[in-house]
VOFI-334348 format. One record per atom (N, C-alpha, C, CB): residue number from 1; residue in three letters; atom name; x, y, z. Coordinates in nm, 4 decimals. Atoms other than C-alpha are relative to their C-alpha. Last residue first. Glycine has a CB too. Layout:
residues N
+-----+-----+----+----------+----------+----------+
:   k :   r :  a :       c1 :       c2 :       c3 :
+-----+-----+----+----------+----------+----------+
: NUM : ALA : CA :        X :        Y :        Z :
...
+-----+-----+----+----------+----------+----------+
This chain:
residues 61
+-----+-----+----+----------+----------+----------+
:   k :   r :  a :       c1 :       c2 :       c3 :
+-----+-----+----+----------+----------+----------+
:  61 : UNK :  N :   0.0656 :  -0.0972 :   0.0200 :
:  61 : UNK : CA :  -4.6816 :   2.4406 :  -3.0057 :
:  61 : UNK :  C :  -0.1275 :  -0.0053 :  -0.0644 :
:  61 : UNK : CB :   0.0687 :   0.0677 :  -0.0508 :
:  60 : UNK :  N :   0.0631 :  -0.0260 :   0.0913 :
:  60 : UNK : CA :  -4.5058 :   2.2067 :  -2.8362 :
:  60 : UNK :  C :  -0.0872 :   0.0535 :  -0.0230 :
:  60 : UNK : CB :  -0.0137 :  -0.0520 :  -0.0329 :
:  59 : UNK :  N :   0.0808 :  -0.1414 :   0.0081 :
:  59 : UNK : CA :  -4.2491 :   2.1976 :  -2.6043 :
:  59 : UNK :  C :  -0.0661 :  -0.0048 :  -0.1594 :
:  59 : UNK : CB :   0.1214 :   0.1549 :   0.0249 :
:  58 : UNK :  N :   0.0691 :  -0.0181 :   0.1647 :
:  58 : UNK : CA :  -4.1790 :   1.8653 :  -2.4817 :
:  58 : UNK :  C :  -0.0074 :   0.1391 :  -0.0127 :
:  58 : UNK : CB :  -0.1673 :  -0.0668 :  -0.0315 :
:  57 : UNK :  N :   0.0975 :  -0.0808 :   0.0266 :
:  57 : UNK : CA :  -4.0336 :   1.8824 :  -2.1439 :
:  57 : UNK :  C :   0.0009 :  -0.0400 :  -0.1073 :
:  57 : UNK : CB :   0.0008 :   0.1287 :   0.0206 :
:  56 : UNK :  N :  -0.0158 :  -0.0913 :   0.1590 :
:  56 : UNK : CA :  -3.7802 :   1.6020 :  -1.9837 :
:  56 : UNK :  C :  -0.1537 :   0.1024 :  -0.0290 :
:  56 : UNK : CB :   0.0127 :  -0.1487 :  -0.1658 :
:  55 : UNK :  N :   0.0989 :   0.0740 :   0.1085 :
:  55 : UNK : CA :  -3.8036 :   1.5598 :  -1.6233 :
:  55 : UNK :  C :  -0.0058 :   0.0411 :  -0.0841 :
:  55 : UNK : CB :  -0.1153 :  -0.0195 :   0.0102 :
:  54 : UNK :  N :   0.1243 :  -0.0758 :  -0.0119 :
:  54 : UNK : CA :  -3.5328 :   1.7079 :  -1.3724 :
:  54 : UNK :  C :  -0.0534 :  -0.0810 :  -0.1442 :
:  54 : UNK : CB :   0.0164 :   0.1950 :   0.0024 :
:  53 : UNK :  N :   0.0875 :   0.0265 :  -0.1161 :
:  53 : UNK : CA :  -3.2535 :   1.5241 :  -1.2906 :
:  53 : UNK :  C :  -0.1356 :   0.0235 :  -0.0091 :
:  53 : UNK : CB :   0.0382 :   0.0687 :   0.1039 :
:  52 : UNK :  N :   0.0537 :   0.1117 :   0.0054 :
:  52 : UNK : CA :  -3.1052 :   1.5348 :  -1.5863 :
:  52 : UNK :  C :  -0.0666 :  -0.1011 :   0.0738 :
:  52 : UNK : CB :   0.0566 :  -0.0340 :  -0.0313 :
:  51 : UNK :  N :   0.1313 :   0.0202 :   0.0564 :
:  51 : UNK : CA :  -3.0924 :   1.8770 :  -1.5640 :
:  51 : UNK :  C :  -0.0586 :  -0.1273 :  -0.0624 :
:  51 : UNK : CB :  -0.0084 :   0.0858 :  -0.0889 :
:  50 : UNK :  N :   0.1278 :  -0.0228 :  -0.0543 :
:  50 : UNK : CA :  -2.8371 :   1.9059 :  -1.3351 :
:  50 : UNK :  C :  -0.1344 :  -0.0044 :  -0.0452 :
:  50 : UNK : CB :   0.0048 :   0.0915 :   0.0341 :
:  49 : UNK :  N :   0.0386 :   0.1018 :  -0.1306 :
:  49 : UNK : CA :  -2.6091 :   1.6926 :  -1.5152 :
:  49 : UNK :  C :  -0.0941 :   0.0833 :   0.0824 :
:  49 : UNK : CB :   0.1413 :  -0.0498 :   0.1043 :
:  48 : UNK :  N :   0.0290 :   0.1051 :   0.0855 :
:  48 : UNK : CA :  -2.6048 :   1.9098 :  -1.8287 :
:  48 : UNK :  C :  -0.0830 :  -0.0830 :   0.1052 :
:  48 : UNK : CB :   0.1341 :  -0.0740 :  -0.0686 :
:  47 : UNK :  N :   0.1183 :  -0.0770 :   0.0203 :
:  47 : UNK : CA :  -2.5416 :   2.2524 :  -1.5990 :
:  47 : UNK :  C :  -0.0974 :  -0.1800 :  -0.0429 :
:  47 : UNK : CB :   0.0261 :   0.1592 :  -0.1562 :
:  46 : UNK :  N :   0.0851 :  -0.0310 :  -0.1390 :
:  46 : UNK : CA :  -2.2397 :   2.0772 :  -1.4450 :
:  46 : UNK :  C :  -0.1690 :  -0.0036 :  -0.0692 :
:  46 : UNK : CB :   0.0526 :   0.1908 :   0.0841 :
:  45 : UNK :  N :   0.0069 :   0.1449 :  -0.0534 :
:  45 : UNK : CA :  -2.1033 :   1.9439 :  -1.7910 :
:  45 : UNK :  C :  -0.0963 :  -0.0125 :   0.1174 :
:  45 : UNK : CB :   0.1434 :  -0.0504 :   0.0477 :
:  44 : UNK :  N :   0.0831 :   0.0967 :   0.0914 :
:  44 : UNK : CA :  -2.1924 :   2.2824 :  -1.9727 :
:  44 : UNK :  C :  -0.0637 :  -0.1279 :   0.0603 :
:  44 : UNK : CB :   0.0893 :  -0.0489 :  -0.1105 :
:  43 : UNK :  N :   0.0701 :  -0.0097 :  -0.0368 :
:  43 : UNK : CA :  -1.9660 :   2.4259 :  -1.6656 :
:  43 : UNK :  C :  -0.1353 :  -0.0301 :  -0.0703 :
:  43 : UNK : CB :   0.0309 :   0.0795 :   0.0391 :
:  42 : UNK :  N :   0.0298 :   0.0518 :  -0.1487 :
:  42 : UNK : CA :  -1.7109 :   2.1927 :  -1.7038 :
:  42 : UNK :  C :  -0.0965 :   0.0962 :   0.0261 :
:  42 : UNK : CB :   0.1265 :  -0.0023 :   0.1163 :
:  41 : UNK :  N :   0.0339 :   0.1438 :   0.0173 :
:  41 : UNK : CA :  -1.6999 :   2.2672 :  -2.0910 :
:  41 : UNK :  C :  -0.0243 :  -0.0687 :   0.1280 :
:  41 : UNK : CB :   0.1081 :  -0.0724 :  -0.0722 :
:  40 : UNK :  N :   0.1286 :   0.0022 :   0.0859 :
:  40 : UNK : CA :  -1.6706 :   2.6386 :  -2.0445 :
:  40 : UNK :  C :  -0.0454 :  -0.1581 :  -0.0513 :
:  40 : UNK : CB :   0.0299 :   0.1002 :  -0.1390 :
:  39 : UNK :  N :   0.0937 :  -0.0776 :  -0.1614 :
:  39 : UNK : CA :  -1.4056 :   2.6340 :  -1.7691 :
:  39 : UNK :  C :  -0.1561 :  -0.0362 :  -0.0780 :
:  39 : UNK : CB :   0.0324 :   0.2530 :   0.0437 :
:  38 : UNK :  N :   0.0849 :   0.0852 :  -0.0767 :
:  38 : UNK : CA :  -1.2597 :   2.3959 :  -2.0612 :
:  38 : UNK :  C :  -0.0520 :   0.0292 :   0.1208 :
:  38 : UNK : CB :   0.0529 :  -0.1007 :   0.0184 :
:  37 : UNK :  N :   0.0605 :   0.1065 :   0.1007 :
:  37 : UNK : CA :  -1.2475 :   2.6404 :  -2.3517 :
:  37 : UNK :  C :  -0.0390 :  -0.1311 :   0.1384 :
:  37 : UNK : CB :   0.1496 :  -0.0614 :  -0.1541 :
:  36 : UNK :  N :   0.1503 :  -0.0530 :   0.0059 :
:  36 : UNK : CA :  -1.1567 :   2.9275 :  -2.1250 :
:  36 : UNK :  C :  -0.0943 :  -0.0936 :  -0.0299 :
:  36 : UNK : CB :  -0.0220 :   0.1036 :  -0.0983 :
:  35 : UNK :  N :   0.0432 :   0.0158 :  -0.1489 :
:  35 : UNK : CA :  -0.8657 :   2.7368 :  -1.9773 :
:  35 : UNK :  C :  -0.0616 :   0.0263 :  -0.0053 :
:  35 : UNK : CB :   0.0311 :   0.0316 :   0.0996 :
:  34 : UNK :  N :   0.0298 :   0.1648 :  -0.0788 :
:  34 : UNK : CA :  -0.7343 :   2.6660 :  -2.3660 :
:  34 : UNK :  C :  -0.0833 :  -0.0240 :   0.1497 :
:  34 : UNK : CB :   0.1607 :  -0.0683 :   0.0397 :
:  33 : UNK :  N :   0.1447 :   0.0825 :   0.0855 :
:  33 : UNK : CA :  -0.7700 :   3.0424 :  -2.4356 :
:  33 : UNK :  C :  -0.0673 :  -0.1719 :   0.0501 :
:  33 : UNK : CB :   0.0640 :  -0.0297 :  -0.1882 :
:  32 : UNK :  N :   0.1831 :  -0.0868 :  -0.0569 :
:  32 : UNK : CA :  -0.6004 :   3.1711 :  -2.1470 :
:  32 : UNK :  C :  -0.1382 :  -0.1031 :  -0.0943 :
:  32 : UNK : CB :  -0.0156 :   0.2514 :  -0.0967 :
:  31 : UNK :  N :   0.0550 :   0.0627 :  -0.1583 :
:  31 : UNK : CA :  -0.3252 :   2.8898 :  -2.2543 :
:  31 : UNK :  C :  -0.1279 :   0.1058 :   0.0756 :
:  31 : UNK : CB :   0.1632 :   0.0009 :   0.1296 :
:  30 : UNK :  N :   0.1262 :   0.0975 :   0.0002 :
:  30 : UNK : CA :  -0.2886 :   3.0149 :  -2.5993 :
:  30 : UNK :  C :  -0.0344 :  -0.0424 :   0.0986 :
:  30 : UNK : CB :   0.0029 :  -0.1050 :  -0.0651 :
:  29 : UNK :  N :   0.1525 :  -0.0400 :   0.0082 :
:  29 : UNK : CA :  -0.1002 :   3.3030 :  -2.5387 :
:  29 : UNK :  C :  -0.0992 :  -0.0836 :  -0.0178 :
:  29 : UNK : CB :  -0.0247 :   0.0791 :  -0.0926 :
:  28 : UNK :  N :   0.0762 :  -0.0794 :  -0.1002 :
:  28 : UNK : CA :   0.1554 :   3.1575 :  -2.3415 :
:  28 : UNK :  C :  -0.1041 :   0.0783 :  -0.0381 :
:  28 : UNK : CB :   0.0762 :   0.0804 :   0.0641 :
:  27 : UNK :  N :  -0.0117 :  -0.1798 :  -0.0217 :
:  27 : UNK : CA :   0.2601 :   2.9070 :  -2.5725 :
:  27 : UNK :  C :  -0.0716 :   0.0834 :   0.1153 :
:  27 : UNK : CB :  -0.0650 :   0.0739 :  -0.1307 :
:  26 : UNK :  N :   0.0808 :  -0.0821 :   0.0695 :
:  26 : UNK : CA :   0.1345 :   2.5577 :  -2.6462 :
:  26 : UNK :  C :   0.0636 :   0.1581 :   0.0025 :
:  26 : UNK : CB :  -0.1454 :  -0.0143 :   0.0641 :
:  25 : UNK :  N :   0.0990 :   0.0535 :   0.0219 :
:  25 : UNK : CA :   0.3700 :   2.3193 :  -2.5687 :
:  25 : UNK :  C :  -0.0893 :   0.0970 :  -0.1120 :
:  25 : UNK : CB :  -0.0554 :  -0.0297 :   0.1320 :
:  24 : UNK :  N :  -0.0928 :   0.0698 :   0.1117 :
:  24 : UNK : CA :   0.6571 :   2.4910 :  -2.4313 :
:  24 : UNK :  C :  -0.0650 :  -0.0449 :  -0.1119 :
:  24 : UNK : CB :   0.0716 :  -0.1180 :   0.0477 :
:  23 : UNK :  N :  -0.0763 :  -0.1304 :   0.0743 :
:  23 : UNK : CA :   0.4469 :   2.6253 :  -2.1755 :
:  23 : UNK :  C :   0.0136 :  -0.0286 :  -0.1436 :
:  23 : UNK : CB :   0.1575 :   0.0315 :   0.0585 :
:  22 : UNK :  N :   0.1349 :  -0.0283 :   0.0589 :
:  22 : UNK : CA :   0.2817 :   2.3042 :  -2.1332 :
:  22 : UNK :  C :   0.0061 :   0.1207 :  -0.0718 :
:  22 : UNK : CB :  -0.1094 :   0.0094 :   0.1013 :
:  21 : UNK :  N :   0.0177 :   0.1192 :   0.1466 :
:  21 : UNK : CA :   0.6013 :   2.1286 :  -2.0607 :
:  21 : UNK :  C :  -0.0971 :   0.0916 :  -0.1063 :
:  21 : UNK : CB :  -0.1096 :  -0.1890 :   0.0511 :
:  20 : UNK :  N :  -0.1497 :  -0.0124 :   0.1524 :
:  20 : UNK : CA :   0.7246 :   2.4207 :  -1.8392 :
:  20 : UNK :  C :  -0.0694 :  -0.0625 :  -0.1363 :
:  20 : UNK : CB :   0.1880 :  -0.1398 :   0.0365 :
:  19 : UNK :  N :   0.0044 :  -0.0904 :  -0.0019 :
:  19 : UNK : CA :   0.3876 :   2.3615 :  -1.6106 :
:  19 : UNK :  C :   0.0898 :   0.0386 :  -0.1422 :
:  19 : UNK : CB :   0.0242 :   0.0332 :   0.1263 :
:  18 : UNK :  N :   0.1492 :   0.0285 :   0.0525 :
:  18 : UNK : CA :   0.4275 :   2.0009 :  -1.5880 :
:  18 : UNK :  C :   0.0024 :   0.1206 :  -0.0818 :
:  18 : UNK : CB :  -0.1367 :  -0.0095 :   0.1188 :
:  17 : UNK :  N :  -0.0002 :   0.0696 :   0.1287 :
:  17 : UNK : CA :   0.7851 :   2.0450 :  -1.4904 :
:  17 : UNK :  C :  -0.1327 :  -0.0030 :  -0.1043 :
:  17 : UNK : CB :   0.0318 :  -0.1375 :   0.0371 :
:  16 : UNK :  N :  -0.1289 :  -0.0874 :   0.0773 :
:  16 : UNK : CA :   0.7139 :   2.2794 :  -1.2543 :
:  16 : UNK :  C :   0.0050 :  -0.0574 :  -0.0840 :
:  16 : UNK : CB :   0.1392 :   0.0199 :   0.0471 :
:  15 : UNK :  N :   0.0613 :  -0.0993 :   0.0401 :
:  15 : UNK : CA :   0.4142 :   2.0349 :  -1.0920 :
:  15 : UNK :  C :   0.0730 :   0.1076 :  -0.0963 :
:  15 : UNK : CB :  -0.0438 :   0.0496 :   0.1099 :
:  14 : UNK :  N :   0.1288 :   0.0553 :   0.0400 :
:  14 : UNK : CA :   0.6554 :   1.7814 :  -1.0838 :
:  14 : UNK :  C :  -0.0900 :   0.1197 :  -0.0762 :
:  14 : UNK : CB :  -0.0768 :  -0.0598 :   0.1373 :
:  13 : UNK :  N :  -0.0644 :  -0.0198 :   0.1381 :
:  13 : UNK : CA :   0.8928 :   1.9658 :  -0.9005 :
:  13 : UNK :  C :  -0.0787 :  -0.0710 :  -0.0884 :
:  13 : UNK : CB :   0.1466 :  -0.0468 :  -0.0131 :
:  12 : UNK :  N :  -0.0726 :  -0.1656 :   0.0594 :
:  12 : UNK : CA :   0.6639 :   2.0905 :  -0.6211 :
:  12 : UNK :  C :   0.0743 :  -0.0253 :  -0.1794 :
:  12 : UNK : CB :   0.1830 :   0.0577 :   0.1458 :
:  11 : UNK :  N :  -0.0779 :  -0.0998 :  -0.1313 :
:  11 : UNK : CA :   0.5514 :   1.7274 :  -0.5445 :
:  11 : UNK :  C :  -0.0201 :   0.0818 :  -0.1048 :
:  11 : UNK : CB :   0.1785 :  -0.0197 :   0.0823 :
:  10 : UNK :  N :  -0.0321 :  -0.0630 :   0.0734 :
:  10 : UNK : CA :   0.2552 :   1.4619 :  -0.6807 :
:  10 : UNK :  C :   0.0661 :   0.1380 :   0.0762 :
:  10 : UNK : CB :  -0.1043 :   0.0036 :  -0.0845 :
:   9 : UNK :  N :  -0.0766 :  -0.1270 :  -0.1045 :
:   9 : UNK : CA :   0.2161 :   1.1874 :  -0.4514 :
:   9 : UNK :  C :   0.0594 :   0.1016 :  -0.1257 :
:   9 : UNK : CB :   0.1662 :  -0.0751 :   0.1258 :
:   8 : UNK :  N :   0.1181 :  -0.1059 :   0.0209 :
:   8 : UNK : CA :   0.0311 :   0.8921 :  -0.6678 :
:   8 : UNK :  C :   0.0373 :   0.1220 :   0.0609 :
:   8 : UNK : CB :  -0.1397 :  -0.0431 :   0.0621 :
:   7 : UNK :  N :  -0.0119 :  -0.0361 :   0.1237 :
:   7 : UNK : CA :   0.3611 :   0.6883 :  -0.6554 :
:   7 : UNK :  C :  -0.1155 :   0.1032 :  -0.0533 :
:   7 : UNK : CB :   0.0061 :  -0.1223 :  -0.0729 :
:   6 : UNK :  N :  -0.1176 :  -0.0877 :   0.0813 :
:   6 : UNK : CA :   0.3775 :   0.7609 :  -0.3252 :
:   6 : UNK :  C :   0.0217 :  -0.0134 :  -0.1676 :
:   6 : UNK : CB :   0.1470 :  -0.0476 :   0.0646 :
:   5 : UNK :  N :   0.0524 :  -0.1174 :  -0.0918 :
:   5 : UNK : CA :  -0.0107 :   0.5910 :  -0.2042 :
:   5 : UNK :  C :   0.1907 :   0.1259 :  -0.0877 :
:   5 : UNK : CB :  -0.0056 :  -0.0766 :   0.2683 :
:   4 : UNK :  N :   0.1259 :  -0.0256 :   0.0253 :
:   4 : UNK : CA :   0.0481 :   0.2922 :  -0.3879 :
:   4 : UNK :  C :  -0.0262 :   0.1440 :   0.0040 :
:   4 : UNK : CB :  -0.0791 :  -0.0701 :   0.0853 :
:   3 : UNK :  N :  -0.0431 :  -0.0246 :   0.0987 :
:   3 : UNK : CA :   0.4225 :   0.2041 :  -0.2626 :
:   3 : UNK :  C :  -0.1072 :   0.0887 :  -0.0880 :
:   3 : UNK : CB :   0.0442 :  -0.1176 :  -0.0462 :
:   2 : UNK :  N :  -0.0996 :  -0.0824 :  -0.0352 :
:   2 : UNK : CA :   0.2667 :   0.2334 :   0.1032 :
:   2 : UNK :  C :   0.0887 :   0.0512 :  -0.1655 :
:   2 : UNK : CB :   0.0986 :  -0.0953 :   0.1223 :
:   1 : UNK :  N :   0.0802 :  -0.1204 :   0.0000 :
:   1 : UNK : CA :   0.0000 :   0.0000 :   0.0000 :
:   1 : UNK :  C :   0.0840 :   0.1261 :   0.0000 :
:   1 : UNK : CB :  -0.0909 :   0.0002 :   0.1178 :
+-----+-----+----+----------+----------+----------+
C-alpha cells in the first residue's frame, strides 16, 4: 500500500515540470484560451447533469 499511495504523490517539481512542458507546448497566449475552452466545458457538464434530474419537457406548439 505504502508504494500505492507515493507513486500517486505529486511534489513541487513535478508540478514545474508540468507547467514548463505546457508552456513549451502551447505558448503563453494560448493557454487563457485553452482554460476558457474547458471552464466552459465543465460548466456545460455541471449545468447538463443538473438537468437530468429534472423531467424532460416537450415543447409544443
Amino acid at each position: 500500500m505504502i508504494a500505492s499511495s507515493t507513486f500517486l504523490a505529486i511534489g513541487a517539481w513535478q508540478i514545474i515540470l508540468i507547467v514548463v512542458v505546457v508552456l513549451l507546448m502551447f505558448g503563453g497566449k494560448k493557454i487563457p484560451e485553452l482554460m476558457r475552452g474547458l471552464g466552459s466545458g465543465i460548466k456545460e457538464f455541471k449545468d447538463a447533469s443538473k438537468d437530468e434530474d429534472k423531467p424532460a419537457t416537450t415543447d409544443k406548439e
